[in-house]
C-alpha positions as CSV (number, residue, x, y, z in Angstrom):
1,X,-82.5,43.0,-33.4
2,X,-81.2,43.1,-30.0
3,X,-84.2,43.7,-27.6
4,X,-82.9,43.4,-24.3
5,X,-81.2,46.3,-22.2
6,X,-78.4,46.7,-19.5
7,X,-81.1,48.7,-17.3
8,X,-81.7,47.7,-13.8
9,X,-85.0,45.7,-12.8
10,X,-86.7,49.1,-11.5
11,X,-86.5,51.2,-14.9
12,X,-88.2,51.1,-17.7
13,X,-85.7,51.6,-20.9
14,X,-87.3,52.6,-24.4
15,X,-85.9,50.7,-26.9
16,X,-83.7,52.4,-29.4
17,X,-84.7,52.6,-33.3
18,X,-82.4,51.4,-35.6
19,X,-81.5,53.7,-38.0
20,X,-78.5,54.0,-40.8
21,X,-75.6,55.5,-40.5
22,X,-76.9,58.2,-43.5
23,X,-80.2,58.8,-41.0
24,X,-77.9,58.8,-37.8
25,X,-76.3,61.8,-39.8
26,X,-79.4,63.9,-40.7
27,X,-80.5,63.4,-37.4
28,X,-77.9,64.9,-35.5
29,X,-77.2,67.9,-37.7
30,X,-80.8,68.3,-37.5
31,X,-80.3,68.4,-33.9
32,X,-77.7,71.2,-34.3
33,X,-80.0,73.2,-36.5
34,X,-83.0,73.0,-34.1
35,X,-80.1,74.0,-31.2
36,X,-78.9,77.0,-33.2
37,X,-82.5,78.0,-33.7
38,X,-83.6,78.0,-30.4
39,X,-80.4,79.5,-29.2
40,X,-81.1,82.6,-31.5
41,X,-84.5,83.0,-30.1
42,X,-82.8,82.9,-26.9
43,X,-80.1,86.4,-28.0
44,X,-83.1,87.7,-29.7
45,X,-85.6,87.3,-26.6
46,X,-82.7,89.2,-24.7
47,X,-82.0,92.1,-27.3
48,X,-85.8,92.8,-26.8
49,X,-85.4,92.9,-22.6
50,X,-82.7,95.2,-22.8
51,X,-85.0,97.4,-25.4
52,X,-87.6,97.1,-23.3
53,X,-85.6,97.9,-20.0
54,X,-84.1,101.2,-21.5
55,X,-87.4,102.5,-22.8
56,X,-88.9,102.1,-19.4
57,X,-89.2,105.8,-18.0
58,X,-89.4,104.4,-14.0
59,X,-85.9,102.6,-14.3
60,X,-83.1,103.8,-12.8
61,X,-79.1,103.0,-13.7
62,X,-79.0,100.3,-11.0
63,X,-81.8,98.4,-12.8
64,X,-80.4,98.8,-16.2
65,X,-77.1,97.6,-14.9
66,X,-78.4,94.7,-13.7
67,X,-80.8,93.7,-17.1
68,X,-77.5,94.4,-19.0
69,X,-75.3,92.2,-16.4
70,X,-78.2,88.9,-17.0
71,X,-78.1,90.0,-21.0
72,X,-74.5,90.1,-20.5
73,X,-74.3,86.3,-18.5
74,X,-77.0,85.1,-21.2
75,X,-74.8,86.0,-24.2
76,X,-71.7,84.5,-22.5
77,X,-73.8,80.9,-22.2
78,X,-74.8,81.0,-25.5
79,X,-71.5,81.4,-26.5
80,X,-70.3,78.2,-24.6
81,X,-73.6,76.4,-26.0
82,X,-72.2,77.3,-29.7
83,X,-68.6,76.0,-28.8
84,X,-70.3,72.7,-27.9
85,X,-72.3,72.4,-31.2
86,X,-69.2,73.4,-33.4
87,X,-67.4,70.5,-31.6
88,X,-70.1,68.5,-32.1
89,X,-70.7,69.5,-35.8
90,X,-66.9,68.6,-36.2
91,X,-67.4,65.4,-34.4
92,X,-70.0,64.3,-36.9
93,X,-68.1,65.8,-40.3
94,X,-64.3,64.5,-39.6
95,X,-66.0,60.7,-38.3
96,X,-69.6,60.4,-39.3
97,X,-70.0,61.7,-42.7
98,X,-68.6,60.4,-45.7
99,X,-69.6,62.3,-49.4
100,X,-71.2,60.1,-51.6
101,X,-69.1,59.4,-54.4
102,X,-72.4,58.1,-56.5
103,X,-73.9,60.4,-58.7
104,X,-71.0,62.9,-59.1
105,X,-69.9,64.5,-62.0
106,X,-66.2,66.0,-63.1
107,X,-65.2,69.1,-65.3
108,X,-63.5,68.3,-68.4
């Protein structure tokens, strides 16, 4: 095991577990799970902003343009956020991942 790091003489570098390549795997798409989650919250926290804007009696259209124009920016960075996890969902399924061929069984 390989203990020492490229860092400079200032920083302090954790050292990296090693892991397999099967663990390296369910890491990362557990990483992309946890992402997706939290990026659902995100679209779900504003649906519930822009409900909450339009049931407010004191707003006028100027307001609700502009909670619809941030729901409206939010939904357009998620969407950039989910084209970076399906690339990196690819990434792991056309180099990382290879099906087990143990353990399978065949129709006759």
């Amino acid at each position: 095991m390989i203990t020492e790091t490229n860092c400079t003489p200032t920083l302090e570098c954790p050292a990296l577990p090693r892991v397999t390549l099967n663990q390296a795997v369910i890491d990362l798409l557990e990483s992309i799970a946890l992402q997706e989650s939290a990026l659902s919250h995100i679209l779900c926290a504003e649906s519930r902003k822009m409900k909450t804007a339009m049931a407010m009696k004191e707003v006028d259209l100027c307001k609700l343009l502009e909670v619809n124009d941030s729901a409206t920016n939010m939904v357009h960075a998620v969407a950039n956020l989910e084209l970076v996890l399906k690339d990196k969902l690819e990434f792991v399924s056309n180099n990382l991942y290879y099906p087990s061929t143990e353990n399978t069984t065949t129709a006759q």
